[in-house]
C-alpha positions in Angstrom: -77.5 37.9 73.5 -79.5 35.9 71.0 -82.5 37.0 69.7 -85.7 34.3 70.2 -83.5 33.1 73.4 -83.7 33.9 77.2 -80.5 34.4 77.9 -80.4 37.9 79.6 -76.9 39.9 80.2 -76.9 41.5 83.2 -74.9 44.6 82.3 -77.3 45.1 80.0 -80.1 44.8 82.3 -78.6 47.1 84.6 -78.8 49.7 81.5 -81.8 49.1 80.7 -83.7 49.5 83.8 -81.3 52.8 84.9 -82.8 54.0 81.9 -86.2 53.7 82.5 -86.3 54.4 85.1 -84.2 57.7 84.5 -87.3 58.3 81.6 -90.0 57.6 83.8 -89.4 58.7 87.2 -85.9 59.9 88.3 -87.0 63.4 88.4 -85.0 65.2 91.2 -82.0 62.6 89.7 -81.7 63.8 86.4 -81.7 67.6 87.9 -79.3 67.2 89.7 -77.0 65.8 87.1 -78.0 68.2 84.5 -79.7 71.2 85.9 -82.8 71.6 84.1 -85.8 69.1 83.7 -86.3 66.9 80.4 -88.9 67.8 79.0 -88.9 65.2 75.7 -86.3 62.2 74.9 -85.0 62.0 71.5 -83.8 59.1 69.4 -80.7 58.6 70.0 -79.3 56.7 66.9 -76.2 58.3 65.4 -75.6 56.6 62.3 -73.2 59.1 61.1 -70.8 58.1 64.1 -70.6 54.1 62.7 -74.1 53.5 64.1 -73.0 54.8 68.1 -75.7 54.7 69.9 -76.0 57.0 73.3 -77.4 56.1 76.5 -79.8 58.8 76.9 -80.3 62.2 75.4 -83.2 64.6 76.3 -84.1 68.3 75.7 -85.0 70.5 78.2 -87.8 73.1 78.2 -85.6 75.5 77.3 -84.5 73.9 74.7 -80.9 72.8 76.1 -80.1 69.1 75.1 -78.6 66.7 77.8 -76.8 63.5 77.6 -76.3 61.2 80.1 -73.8 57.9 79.6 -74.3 55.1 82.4 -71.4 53.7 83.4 -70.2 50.7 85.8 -67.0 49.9 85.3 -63.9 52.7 84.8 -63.3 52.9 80.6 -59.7 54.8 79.8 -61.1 55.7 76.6 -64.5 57.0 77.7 -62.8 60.9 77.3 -63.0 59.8 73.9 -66.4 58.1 73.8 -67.5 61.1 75.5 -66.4 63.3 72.6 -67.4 61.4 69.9 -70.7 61.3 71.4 -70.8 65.2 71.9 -69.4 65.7 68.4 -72.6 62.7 66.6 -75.1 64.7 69.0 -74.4 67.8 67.0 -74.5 66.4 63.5 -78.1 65.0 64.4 -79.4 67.9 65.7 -77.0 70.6 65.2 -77.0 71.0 69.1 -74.2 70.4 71.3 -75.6 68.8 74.6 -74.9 69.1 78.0 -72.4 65.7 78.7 -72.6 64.1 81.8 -71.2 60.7 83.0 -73.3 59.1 85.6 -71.1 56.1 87.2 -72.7 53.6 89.5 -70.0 50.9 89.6 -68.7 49.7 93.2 -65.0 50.7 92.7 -64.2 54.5 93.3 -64.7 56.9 89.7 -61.6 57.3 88.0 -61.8 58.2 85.0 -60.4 61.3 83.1 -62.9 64.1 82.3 -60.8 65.8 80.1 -59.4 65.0 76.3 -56.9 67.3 75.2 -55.1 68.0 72.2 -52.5 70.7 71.1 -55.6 72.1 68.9 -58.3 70.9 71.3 -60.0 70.3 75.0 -63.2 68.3 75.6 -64.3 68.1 79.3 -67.5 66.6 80.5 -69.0 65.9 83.8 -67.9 63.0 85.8 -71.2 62.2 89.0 -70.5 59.5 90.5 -74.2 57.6 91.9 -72.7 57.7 95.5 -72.3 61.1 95.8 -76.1 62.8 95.0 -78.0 63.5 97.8 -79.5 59.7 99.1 -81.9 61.1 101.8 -83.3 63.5 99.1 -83.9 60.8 96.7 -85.7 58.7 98.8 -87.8 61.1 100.2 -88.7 62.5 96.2 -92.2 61.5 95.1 -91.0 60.0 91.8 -90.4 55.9 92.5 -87.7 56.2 90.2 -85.6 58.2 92.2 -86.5 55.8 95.5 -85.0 52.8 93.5 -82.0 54.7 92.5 -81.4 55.9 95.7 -80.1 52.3 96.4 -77.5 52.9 94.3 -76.1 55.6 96.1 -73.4 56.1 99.3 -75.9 55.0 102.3 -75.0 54.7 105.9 -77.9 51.8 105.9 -78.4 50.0 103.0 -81.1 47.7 104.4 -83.1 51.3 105.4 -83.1 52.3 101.4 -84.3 49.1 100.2 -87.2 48.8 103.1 -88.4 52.2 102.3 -87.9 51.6 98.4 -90.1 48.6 99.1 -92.6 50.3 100.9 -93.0 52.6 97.7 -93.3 49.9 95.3 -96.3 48.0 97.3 -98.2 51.0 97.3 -98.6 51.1 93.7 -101.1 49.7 91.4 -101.0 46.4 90.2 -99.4 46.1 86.9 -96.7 48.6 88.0 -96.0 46.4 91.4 -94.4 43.8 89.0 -92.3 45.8 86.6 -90.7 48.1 90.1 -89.8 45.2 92.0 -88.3 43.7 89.0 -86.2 47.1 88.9 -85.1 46.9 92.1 -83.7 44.0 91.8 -81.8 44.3 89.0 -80.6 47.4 90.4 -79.4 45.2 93.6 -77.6 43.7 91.5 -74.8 46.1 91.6 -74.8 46.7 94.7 -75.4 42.7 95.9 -78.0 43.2 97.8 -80.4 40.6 95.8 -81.2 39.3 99.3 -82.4 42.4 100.8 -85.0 43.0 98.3 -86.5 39.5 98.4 -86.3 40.0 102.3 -88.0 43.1 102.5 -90.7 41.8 100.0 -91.7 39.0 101.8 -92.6 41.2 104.5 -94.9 42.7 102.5 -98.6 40.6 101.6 -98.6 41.9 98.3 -95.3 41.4 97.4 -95.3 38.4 98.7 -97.6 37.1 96.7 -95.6 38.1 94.1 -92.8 36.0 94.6 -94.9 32.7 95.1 -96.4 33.2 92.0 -96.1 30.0 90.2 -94.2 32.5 86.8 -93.7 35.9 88.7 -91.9 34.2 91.7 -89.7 31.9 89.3 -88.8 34.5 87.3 -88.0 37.4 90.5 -86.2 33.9 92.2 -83.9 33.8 88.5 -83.4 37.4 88.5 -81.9 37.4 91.9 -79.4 34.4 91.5 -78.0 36.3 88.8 -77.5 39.4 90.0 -75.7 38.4 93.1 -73.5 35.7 90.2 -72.9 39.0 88.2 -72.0 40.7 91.7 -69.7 38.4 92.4 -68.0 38.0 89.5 -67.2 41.6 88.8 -65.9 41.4 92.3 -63.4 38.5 91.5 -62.4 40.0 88.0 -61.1 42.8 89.4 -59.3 40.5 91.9 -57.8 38.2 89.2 -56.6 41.6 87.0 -55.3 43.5 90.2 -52.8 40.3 91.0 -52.5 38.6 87.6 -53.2 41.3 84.9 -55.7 40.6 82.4 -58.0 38.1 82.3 -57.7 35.6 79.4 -60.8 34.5 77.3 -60.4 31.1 78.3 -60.8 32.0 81.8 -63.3 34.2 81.4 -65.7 31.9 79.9 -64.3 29.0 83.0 -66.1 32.4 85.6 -68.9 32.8 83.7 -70.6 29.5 84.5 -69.7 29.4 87.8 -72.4 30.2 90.7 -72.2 33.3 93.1 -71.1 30.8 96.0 -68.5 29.3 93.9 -67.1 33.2 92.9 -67.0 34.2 96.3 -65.2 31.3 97.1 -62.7 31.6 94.4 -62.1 35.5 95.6 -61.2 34.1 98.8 -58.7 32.2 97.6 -57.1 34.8 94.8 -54.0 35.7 97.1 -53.0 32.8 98.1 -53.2 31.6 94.3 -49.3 31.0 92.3 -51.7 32.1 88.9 -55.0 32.0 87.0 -54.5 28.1 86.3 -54.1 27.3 90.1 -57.1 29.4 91.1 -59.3 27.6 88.3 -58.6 24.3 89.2 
């Protein structure tokens, strides 16, 4: 993305607003993944490791330091971004931390946990989103664990979101905004865009919110790309799983199609002789 430009990537959005909300309010989340609370975040700059930067990395009360890598797709090389990470952690801080992989992408976890070597073995904790607790998160105090909840492996979908919702209208003013906008992006992943927006308009306040003549616009643009990004992850991996890898050109044909067009497209993908009669 450009800086001075609007554009907005969506995986990136999905990071960024995991984070903060793992920072500001995921409380009973990040215990569960780590075992101990975070008491302060650190910078999390490596230089020494080509300028890596890490997803999170907090220090317990104790003392103990954590890192936690968000994760949506399944990365064959992420043993070895895991250890690279492990080993810059250390020359920082002269700490190793606590590894953990939190995955919240829609196809099942996969990935190795494990790099070994005739000299060497690196393991680090694989939690896949799906599997924490869901009624526990959304009954937790902290809004951040509410939202993330809708993330994880629910019998009803539609009851997180409402009850997610129901959190977020309660709050002040100024944080109404920045939540909802959250969720959304969060919904992303899951394509449930539409939920959100549904379950907000039952609420006055939110309501209002998405009328707004800049809030509403800018909620209403949120939510077309998150179900576009939705979809197209979903046809990517139904283009690679028939045709192999996806060429550039292609690529860049997907990414300025709509969310109706992709799901069209993914309809179409087995009946398809190849990538050039699915993109005509």
């Amino acid at each position: 993305m450009n800086s001075g430009t609007l554009d907005r990537d969506p995986v990136q959005e999905y990071d960024i607003a995991l984070k903060l909300l793992l920072q500001q309010s995921g409380e009973w989340t990040l215990r569960e993944l780590t075992g101990v609370g975070v008491r302060r975040w650190l910078n999390v700059e490596l230089p020494e490791v080509r300028g890596t930067r890490v997803d999170l990395l907090g220090e317990s009360d104790g003392g103990e330091l954590v890192h936690i890598e968000l994760q949506s797709t399944n990365d064959p090389k992420m043993p070895l971004r895991m250890a690279e990470y492990y080993l810059g952690v250390y020359r920082r801080y002269g700490k190793f931390p606590h590894p953990v992989l939190l995955y919240v992408g829609e196809e099942p976890l996969q990935m190795a946990q494990t790099l070994e070597s005739p000299d060497l073995v690196f393991r680090y904790r694989a939690a896949d989103i799906r599997d924490l607790d869901v009624e526990r998160l959304l009954n937790s105090e902290r809004l951040g664990d509410n939202v993330i909840a809708v993330l994880g492996g629910l019998r009803s979908r539609p009851e997180a979101v409402r009850r997610a919702v129901v959190k977020i209208a309660a709050l002040a003013a100024g944080e109404r905004e920045v939540a909802l906008s959250q969720l959304l992006i969060l919904a992303g992943l899951r394509r449930c865009g539409v939920l959100v927006e549904q379950e907000a308009r039952k609420m006055p306040i939110l309501n209002d919110i998405l009328d707004h003549e800049v809030l509403g616009r800018e909620f209403k643009k949120g939510l077309a790309e998150g179900m576009q990004q939705g979809e197209l992850n979903v046809l990517r991996r139904l283009i690679e799983s028939r045709f192999g890898s996806l060429p550039v050109w292609a690529a860049e044909k997907l990414a300025v199609k709509s969310a109706a067009e992709l799901e069209e497209m993914s309809m179409r993908v087995l009946d398809a002789q190849g990538i050039e009669d699915l993109l005509q």
